[in-house]
N, C-alpha and C positions, 0 to 999 in steps of 0.2 A: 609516564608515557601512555599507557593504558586508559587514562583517563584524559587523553588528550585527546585519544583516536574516537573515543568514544562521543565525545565532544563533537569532534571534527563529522565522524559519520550519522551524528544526528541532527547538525547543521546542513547536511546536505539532502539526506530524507526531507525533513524541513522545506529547505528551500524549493525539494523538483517538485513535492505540493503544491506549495503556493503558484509556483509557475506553472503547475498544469488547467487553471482555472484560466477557461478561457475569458478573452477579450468580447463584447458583444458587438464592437464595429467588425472584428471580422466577419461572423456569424449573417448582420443585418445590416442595411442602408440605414444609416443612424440619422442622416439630415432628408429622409424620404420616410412619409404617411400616408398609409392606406387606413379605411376604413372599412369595416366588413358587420352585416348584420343577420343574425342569424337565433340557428338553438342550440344554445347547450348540449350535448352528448356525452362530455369526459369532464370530470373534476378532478385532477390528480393532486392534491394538497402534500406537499412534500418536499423536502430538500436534495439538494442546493437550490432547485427551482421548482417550482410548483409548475404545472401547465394546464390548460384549460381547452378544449378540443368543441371547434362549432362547425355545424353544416351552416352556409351560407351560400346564396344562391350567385353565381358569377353576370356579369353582365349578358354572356347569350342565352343566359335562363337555367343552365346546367348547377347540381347543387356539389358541392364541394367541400370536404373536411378540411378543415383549419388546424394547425396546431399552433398554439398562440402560448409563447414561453414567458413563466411571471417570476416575480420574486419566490423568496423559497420560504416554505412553510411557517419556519418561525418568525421571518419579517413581515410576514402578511399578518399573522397572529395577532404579533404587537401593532400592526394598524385596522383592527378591528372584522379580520376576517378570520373565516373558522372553515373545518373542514365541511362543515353544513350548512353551508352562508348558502352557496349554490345549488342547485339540483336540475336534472338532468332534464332538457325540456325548456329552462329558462328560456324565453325572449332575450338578446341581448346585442348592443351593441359594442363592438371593439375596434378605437385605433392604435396601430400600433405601427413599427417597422418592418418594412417589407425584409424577406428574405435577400441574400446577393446573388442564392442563386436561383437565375430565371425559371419563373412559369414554378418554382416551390409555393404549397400552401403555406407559409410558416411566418410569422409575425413574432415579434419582442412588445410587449403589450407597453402601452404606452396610458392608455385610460381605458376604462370597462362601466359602462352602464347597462344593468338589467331593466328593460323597458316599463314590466309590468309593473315595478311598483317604484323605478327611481333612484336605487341602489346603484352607488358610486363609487369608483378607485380611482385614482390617478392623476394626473398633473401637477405632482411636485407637492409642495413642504410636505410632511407627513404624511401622504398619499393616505390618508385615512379613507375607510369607509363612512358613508354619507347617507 
């Protein structure tokens, strides 16, 4: 019996984890693409998600931080990103999902090109760096 409970309440530890990972269609407009370009300022290389933080200037000319949410550390790894891939100052361009909620900087990174020399993530199979 004792070892049933035990069972029982590590099934359920178990399970409120998994369910606490959130969804990113709630989070983001997942069938809506902005693009934004800018520099570099934050490279947080890290799990569950990595994030990556850009001033880019808005359409009335005003500049504006971004936080734009990526894969998490050790999947970026294995597709050929490092925590020193980036540096702060980068040129770079990022599209990604707009935030749901209105007038938020915040993006789900969708592709990321660093201007200056080409460096590329994104768009499906592997999402390797390039």
């Amino acid at each position: 019996m004792k070892l049933f409970v035990l069972i029982l309440a590590g099934s359920v530890l178990f399970g409120m984890t998994a369910y606490a990972h959130h969804s990113f269609g709630g989070t983001y407009e997942l069938k809506k693409e902005i693009k934004i370009e800018g520099k570099l300022v934050q490279f947080l290389f890290r799990n569950p998600h990595s994030f990556v933080h850009v001033e880019a200037t808005d359409e009335s000319g005003k500049v504006q931080r971004w936080a734009v949410e990526w894969a998490g550390g050790g999947q970026l790894a294995g597709q050929g990103m490092t925590r020193t891939t980036l540096k702060v100052g980068d040129p770079v361009i990022i599209r990604g999902n707009p935030s749901r909620t209105p007038g938020e900087p915040r993006l789900r990174m969708v592709a990321f090109k660093r201007t200056s020399d080409g460096l590329g993530w994104g768009d499906r199979p592997g999402e390797v760096v390039d």
